[in-house]
C-alpha positions in Angstrom: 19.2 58.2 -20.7 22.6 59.6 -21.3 24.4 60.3 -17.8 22.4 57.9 -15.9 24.4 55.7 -12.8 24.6 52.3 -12.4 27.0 49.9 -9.5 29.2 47.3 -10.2 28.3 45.5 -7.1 28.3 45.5 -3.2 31.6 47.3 -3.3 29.1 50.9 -4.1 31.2 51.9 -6.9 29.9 53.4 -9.6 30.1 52.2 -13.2 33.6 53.5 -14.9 31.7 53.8 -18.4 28.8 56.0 -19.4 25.2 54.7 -19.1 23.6 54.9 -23.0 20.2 53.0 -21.9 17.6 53.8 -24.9 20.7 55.6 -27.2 20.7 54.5 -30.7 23.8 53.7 -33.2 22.0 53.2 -36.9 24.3 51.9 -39.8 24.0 50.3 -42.8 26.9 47.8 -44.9 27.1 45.5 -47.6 28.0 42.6 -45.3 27.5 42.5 -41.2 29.5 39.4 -39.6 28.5 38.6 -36.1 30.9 37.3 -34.6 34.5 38.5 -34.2 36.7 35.0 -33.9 38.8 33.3 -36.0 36.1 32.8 -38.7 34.4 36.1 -37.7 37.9 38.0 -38.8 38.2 36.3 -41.8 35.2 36.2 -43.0 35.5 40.2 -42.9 38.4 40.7 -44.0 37.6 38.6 -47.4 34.0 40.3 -48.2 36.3 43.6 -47.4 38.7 42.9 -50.3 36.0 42.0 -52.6 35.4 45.7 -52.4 32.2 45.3 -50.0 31.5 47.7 -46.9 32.0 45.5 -44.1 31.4 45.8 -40.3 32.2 43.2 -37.6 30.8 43.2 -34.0 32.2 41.4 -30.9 31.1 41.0 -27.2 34.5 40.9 -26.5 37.3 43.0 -27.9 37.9 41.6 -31.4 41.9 41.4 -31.1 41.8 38.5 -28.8 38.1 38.0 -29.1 37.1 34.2 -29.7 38.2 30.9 -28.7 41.5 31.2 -30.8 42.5 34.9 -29.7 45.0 34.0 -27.6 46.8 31.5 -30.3 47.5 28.8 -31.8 50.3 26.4 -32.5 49.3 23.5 -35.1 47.5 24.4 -38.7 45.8 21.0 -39.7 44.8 19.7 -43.6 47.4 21.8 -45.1 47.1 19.4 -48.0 48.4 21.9 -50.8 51.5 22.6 -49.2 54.5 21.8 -51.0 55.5 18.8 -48.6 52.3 17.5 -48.6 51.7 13.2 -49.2 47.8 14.1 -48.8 45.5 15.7 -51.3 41.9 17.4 -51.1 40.5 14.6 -51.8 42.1 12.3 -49.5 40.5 14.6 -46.8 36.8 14.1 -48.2 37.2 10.5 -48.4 38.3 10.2 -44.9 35.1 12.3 -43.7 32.8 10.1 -46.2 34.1 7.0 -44.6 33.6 8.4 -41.3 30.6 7.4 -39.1 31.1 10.6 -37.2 31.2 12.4 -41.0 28.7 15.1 -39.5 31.3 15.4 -36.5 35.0 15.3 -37.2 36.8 18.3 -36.3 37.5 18.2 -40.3 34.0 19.0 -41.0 31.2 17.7 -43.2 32.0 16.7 -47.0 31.1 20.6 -47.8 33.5 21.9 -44.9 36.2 19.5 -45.5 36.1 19.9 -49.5 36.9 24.1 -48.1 39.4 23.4 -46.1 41.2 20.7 -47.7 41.6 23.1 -51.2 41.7 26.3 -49.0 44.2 25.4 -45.7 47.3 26.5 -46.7 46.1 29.4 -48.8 44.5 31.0 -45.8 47.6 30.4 -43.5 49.9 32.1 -46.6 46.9 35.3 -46.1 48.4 35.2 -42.2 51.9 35.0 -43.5 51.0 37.9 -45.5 49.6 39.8 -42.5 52.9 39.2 -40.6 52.3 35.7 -38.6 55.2 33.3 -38.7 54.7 30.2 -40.2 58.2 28.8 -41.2 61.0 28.4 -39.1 62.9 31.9 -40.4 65.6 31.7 -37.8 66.6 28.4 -38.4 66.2 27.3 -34.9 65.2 23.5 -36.2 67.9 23.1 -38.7 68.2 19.2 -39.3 65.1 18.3 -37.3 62.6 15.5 -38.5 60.4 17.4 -39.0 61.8 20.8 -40.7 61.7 21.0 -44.4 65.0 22.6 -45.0 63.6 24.4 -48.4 60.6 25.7 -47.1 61.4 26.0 -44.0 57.5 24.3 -42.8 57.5 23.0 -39.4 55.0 19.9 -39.6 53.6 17.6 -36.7 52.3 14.5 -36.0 52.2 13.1 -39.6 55.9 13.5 -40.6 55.8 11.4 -44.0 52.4 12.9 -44.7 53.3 16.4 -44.0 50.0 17.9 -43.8 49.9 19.7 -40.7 52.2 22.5 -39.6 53.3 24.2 -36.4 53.1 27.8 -36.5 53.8 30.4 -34.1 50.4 31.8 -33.6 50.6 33.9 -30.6 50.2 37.3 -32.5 47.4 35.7 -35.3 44.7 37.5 -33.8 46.3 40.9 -33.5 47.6 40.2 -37.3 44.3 39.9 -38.7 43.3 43.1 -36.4 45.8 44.9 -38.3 44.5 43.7 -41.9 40.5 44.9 -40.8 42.1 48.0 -39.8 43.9 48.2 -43.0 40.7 47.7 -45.0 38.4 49.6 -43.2 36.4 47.4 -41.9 34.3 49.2 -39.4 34.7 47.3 -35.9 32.7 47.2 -32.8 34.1 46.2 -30.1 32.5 44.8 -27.2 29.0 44.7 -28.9 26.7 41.6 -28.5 24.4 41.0 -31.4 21.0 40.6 -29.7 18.6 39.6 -32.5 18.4 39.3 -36.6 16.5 41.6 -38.3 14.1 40.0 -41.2 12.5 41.9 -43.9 9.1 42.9 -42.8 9.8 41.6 -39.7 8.7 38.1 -40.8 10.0 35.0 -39.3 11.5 33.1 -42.2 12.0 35.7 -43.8 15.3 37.4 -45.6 17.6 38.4 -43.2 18.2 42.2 -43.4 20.6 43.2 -40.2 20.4 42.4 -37.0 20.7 44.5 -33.5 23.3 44.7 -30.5 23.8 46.1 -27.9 27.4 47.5 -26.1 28.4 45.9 -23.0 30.0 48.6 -21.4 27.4 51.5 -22.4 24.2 49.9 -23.3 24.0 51.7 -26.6 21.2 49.9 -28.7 23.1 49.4 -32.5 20.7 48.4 -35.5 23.1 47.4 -38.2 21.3 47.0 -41.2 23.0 44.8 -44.1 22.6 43.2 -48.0 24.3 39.6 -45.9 24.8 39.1 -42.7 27.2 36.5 -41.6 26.8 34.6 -38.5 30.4 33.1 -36.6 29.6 33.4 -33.3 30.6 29.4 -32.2 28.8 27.2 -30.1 27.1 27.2 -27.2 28.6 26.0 -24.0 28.2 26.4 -20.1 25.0 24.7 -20.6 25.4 21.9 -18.5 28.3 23.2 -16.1 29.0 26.7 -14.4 31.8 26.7 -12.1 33.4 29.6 -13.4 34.5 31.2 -9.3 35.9 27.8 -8.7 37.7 26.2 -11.6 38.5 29.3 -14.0 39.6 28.7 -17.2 39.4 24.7 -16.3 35.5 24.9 -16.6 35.8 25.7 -20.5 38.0 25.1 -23.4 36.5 27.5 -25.4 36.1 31.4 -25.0 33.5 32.1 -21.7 31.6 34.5 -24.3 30.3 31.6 -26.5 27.0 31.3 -24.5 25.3 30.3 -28.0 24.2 33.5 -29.2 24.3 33.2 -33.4 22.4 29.5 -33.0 19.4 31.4 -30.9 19.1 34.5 -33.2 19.0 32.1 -36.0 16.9 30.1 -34.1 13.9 32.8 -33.1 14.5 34.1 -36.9 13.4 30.6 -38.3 16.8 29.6 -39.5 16.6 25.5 -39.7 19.4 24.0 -37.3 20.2 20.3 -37.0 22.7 17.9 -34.6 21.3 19.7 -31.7 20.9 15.9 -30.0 24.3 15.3 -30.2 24.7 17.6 -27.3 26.5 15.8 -24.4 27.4 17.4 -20.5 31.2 18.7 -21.0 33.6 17.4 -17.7 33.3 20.9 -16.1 34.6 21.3 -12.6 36.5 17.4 -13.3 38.7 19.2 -15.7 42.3 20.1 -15.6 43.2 23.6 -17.3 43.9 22.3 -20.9 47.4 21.0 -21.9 48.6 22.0 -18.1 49.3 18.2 -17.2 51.9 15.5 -18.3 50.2 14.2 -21.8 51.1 12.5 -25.1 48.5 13.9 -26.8 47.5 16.8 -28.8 50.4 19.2 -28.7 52.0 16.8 -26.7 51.9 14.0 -29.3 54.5 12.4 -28.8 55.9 12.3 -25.7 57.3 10.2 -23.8 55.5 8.9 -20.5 57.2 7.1 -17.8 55.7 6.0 -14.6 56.4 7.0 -10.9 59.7 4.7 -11.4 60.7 5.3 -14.6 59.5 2.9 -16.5 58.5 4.5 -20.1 55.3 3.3 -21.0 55.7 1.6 -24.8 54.1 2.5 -28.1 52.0 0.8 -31.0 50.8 1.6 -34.4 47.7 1.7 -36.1 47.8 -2.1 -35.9 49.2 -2.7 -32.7 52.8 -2.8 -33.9 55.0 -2.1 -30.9 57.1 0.5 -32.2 61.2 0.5 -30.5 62.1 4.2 -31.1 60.7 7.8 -31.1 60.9 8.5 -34.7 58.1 5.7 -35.4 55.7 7.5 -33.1 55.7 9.9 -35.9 55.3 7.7 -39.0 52.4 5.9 -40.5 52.0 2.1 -40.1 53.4 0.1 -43.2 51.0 0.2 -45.7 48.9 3.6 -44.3 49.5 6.6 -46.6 49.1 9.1 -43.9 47.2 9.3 -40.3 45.5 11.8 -38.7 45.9 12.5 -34.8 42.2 12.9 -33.3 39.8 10.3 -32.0 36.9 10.4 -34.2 38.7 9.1 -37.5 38.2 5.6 -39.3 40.6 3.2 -38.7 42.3 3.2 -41.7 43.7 7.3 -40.7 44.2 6.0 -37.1 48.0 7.3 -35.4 50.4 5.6 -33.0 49.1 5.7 -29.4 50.5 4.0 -26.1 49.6 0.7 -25.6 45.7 0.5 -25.2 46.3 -2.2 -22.6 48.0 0.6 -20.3 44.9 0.5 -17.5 45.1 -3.8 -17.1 49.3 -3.4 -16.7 48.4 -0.4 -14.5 46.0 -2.8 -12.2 48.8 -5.3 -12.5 51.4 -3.3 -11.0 53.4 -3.3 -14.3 53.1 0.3 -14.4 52.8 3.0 -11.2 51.0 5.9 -10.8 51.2 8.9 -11.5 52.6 9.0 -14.5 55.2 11.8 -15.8 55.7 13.1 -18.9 59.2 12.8 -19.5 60.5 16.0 -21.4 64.2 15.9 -20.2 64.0 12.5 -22.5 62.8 13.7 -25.0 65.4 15.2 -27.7 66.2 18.9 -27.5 64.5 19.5 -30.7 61.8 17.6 -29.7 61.3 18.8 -26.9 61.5 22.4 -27.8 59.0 21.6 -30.1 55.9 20.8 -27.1 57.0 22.9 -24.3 58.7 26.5 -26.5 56.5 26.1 -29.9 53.2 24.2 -29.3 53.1 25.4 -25.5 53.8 29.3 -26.3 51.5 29.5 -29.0 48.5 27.0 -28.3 45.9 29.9 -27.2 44.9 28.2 -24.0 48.4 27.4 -23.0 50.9 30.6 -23.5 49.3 32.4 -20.8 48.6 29.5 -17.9 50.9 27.2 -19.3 53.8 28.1 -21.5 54.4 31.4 -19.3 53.1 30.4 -16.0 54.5 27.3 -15.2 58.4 28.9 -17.1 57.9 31.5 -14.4 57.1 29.3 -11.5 60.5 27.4 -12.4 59.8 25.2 -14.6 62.4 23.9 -16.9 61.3 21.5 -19.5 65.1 20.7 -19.7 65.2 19.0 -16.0 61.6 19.0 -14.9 59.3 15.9 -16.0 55.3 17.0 -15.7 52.9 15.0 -13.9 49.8 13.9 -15.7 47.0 13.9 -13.2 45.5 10.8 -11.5 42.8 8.8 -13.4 41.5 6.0 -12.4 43.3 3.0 -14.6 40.6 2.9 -17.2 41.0 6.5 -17.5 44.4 6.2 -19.0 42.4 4.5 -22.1 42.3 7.6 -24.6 43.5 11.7 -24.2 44.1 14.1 -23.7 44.0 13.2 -19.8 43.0 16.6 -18.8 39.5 15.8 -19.1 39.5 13.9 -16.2 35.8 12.1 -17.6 34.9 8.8 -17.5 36.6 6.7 -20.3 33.3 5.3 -22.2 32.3 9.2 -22.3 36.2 10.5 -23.3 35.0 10.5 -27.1 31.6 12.0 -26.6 33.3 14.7 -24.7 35.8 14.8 -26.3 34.1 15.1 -30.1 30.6 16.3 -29.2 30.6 18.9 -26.4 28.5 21.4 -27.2 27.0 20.5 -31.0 24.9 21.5 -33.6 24.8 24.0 -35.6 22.9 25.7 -38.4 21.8 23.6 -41.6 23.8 25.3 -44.5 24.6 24.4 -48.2 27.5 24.7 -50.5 27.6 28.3 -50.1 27.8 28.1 -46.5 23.9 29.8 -46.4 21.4 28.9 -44.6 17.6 28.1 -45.4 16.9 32.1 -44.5 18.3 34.4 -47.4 20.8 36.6 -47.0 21.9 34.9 -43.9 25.6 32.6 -43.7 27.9 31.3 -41.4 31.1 30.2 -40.9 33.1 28.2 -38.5 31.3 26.3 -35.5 28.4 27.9 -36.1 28.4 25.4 -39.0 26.0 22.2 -38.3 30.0 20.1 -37.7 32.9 20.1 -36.4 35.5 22.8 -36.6 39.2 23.3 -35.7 41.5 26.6 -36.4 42.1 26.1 -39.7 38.5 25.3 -40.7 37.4 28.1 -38.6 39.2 30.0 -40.9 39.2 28.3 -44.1 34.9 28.6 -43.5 35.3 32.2 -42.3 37.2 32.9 -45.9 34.7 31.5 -47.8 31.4 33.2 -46.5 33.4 36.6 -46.4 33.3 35.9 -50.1 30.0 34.6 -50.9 28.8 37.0 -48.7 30.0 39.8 -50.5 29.3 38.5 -53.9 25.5 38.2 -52.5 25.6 41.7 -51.7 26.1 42.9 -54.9 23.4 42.2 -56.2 20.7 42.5 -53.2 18.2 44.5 -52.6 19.5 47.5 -50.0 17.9 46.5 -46.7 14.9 48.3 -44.7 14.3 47.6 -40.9 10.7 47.0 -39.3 10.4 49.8 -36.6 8.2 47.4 -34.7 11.3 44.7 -34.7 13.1 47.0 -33.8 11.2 48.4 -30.9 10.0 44.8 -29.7 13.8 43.7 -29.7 14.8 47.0 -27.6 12.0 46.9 -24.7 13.4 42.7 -24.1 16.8 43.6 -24.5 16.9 46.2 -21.4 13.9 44.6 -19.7 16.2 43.8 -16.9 17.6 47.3 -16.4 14.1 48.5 -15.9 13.7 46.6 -12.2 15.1 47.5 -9.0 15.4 43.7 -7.6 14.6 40.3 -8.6 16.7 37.6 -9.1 21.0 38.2 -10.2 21.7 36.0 -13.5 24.3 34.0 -12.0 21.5 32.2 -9.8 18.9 31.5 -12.6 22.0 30.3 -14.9 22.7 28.1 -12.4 19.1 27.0 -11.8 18.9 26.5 -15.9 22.4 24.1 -15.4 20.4 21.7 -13.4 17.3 21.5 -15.5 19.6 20.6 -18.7 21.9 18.1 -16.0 18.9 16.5 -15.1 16.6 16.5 -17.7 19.0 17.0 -21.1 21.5 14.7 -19.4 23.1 11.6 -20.9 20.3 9.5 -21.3 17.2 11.0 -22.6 13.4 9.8 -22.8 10.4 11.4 -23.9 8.7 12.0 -20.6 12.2 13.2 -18.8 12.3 15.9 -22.0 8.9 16.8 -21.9 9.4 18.0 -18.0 12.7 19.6 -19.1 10.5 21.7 -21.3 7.9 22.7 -18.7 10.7 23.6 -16.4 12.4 25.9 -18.9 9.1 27.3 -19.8 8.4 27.6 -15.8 11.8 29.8 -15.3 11.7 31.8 -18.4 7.8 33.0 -17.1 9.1 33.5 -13.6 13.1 33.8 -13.0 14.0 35.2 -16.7 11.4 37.5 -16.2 12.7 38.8 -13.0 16.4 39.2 -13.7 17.7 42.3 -12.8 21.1 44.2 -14.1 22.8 46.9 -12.6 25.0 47.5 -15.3 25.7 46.7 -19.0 28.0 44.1 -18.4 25.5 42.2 -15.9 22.8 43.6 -18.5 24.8 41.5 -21.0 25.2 38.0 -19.1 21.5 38.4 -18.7 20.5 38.1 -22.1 23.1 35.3 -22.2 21.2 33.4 -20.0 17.9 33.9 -21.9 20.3 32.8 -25.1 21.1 29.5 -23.1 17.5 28.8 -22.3 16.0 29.2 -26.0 19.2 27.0 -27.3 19.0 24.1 -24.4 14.8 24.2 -25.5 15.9 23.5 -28.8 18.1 21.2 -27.9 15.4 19.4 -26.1 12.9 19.5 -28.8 15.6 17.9 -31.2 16.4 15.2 -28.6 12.1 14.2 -28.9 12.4 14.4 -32.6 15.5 11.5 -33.0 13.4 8.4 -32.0 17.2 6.2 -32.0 19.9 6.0 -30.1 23.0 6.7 -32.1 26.7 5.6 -31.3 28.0 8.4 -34.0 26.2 11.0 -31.8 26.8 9.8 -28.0 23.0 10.0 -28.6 20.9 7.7 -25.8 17.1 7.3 -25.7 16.3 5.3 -22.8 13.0 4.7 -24.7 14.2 4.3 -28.2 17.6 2.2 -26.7 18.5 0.6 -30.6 21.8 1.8 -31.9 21.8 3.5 -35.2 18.9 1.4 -37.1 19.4 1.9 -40.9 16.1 3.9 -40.6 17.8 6.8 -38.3 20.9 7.2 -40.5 19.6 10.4 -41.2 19.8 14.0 -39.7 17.0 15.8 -38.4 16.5 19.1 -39.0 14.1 21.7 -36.9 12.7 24.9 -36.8 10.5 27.4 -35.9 7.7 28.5 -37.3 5.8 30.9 -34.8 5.8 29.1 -31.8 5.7 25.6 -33.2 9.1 23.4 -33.6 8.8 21.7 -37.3 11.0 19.3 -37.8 12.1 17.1 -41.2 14.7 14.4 -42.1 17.3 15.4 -44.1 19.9 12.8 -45.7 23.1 12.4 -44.2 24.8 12.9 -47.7 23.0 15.9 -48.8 26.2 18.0 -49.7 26.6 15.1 -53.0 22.8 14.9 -53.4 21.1 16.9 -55.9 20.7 19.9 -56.8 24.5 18.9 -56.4 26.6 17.3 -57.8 27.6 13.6 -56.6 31.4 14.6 -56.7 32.9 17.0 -53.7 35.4 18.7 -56.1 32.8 19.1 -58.6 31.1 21.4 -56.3 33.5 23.6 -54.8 34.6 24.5 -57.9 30.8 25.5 -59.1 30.4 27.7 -55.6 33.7 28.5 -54.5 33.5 32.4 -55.7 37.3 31.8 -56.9 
């Protein structure tokens, strides 16, 4: 179909790329990682220096692919620095401890035991690759939180010392550089599509998997000994406002439309914390980090009303604390404290005053509230506005570099925090702009679930990992990473001694007729309208509280649109061709979701999980996970125990077991 025309629109212009409907790309590697984000990158670039042949696909261009291409600005559980007060272990305790242990941002007890013994390791690898991670110009000399041998730049924590700035801008091109280097075979602007199995068998090895490039539409089958999945989680779900509120809409890249969890999904990969799935704010949100805050990469800064009045401090235990260097310091007697909002109390940080909305209705305090970077010090301030501002990745664009060139000057200009109801000022960051009772579900849950895995990072279908928040928890950077580094090596070691990989043709040929289905009709329906249409079905019927009957009609609604408006969406191009099959992604992921939300008969606190029919928080019965599946057009489900990372075939101890898998 080589030469064949398409439009880009009303305009009548005529697609700048050439058309390669039907055109095939065959290859075959050691290890094939879908996915090119932080994880994705890594997890190449580590099966590549294990000596494997590696190749790494991307819808986007992998240089700033991914939710952290564009940055980042704070490297958390760097516990093996050499100014760390907190250990490996320290970290899996916290998570064990945790009632949201599946959830933290720091990961499960497998996750967390990776990042907590490989953080700092993988930031040195980016050191290596020409990042900057220490303060080489000295530009902090004598600050609080500088170590003057190292050089480390730490925040938040600055007696525990386990999380440090960095100036992460250029990360993403860095590790560009080092799958260059290697020889890692990259495709750019490729969208995997579907996972091959062997035989063609659901549940089944993996053997490949095929994509399809979104400026051509070349057809790729990639065939491979392990196949690595790192393609995040899903989002734009619930919300699609992208024309109206931009980069607001999302904090994560636009691209994650949940492709990795429904190719594992349709494979017969088990997934679980699908439930925990909860409406993100949407068109209510601020762009990220763009108000006045104290949170975040604004911790700690000072807030002040419309009059001045700075708005005090506490501690852990409710300590009012008198200067600016206690914002940064435990509580007497806490070791060391983590700055998110889903930790036990024990690891909980200073915060303002949790009785800000009550002096707020009182008059005490006037809106809006500023924060106050002119008093802040001048290292200090630095620190938020020209380090954590220029190098957060959703900042150093809109932010750090638009707001500087509109005139701001954090040296004279205070930043208003936008207007919240009082209550709203009860937890950050205030960008949400959600309801307070929903600010941690929101806030922690977003988007979840993820893939079952064990200490290996494999799933239940051989041959088949993941890394990153394609992981069944929470992820930040550094466990992005940390994850990506480990499945690049177990990965790798898989593949050498696997069986070299063989395709079913009628896979393959089944995969290729859905995946241009839409280029094959002159008119039907444009995917922005039937992704809207699938928004409201999972608003209204995958919402916040959740019944059997209301789920079962969610169901027979997405089986309704994907017999009628899925099956008449029509692309004029590769790129439209691509957001197409995105929506059909979204559809099989929010069906799971559905089918996950019948199959947890509880309501659950942990999860921001509410059955309207099953209304009893967390009974001892439901402290459990539930797993699901397919097996040919049937959803199986099974419990599966909270703790199964310390049950056997593993060993009860977290250490115990990373150092049996770890591939060190």
């Amino acid at each position: 179909m080589t030469g064949r025309t398409a439009d880009v629109g009303s305009s009548g212009q005529r697609w700048p790329y050439p058309i390669e409907y039907g055109q095939e790309t065959r290859a075959e590697y050691d290890v094939l990682v879908i996915g090119g984000g932080i994880a994705g990158c890594h997890a190449a670039i580590n099966a590549a220096r294990r000596g494997a042949r590696v190749a790494i696909l991307d819808k986007g261009a992998i240089i700033r692919s991914g939710s952290g291409g564009a940055g980042v600005d704070h490297w958390h559980a760097a516990c093996l620095n050499p100014c760390s007060k907190v250990t490996p272990e320290d970290l899996s305790e916290l998570v064990q401890k945790s009632p949201y242990r599946q959830t933290t941002e720091y990961g499960n007890a497998i996750t967390c035991s990776i990042l907590g013994r490989e953080s700092y390791d993988t930031l040195l690898d980016l050191e290596q690759m020409g990042v900057r991670i220490r303060d080489v110009d000295d530009e902090f000399v004598g600050s609080d939180f500088r170590d003057e041998e190292t050089k480390l730049l730490f925040a938040y924590d600055y007696e525990g010392r386990h999380c440090i700035r960095v100036q992460g801008w250029h990360a993403k091109p860095a590790m560009y550089r080092e799958l260059k280097r290697l020889k890692v075979t990259v495709y750019d602007r490729v969208m995997g599509t579907s996972l091959l199995t062997e035989g063609g068998v659901q549940g089944a090895r993996i053997v490949g998997a095929t994509g399809l490039n979104v400026r051509t539409g070349r057809f790729y089958v990639l065939l491979a000994k392990s196949t690595v999945l790192a393609t995040a989680r899903p989002f734009r779900l619930w919300v699609f406002s992208t024309e109206l509120q931009g980069q607001a809409s999302s904090f994560f890249d636009p691209n994650c439309a949940g492709d990795g969890s429904a190719m594992a999904w349709k494979a017969g990969a088990e997934l679980t914390l699908l439930e925990q799935s909860q409406p993100f704010a949407g068109s209510f949100r601020h762009v990220v980090y763009g108000t006045g805050n104290a949170h975040n990469s604004w911790f700690a800064c000072n807030i002040v009303d419309k009059n001045g009045r700075e708005v005090p401090w506490v501690d852990r235990d409710g300590r009012p604390l008198e200067t600016l260097g206690e914002r940064y310091r435990p509580a007497p007697g806490q070791r060391f404290f983590l700055s998110c909002p889903d930790v036990p109390y024990d690891y909980e940080g200073p915060r303002l005053i949790p009785d800000l909305p009550d002096r707020i209705r009182s008059g005490e305090f006037e809106l809006p509230l500023y924060a106050d970077l002119p008093g802040m010090p001048a290292d200090e301030r630095r620190a938020i506005f020209g380090l954590m501002m220029a190098h957060e990745g959703n900042t150093r664009i809109p932010v750090y570099s638009g707001y500087t060139k509109a005139g701001f000057d954090p040296d004279k200009d205070m930043l208003q925090a936008n207007v919240l109801p009082p209550d709203g000022y009860t937890f950050g960051p205030w960008w949400n702009s959600v309801p307070p009772r929903q600010w941690r579900e929101v806030g922690r849950l977003v988007n979840g679930g993820g893939l079952v895995f064990d200490w290996d990072l494999r799933t239940t279908l051989p041959g088949l990992y993941a890394a990153g928040e394609q992981l069944a928890c929470g992820a930040n950077h550094a466990a992005s990473a940390t994850t990506g580094r480990y499945a690049g090596r177990k990965a790798a070691e898989n593949a050498q001694t696997a069986f070299s990989p063989r395709a079913s043709e009628a896979q393959v040929e089944t995969e290729k007729r859905r995946a241009y289905a839409p280029t094959n009709r002159a008119g039907g329906f444009g995917w922005k309208e039937v992704q809207a249409g699938l928004c409201r079905i999972m608003q209204d019927y995958c919402g916040e509280y959740r019944s059997r009957d209301i789920l079962e009609l969610g169901l027979k609604w997405l089986d309704s649109i994907e017999q009628s408006e899925l099956a008449l969406l029509c692309a004029r191009n590769p790129h439209e061709l691509m957001r197409s099959l995105e929506v059909g992604v979204r559809l099989e992921v929010g069906r799971a979701m559905m089918h996950a939300s019948l199959a947890r008969e509880a309501s659950s606190e942990p999860l921001g999980f509410k059955r309207v029919d099953y209304p009893a928080l967390d009974p001892p019965e439901w402290d459990k996970l539930v797993a699901i599946r397919l097996d040919g057009d049937k959803v199986v489900s099974r419990d599966l125990a909270c703790d199964y990372p310390l049950m056997p075939p593993y060993a009860p101890d977290c250490e115990q077991n990373y150092r049996e898998h770890c591939a060190l």
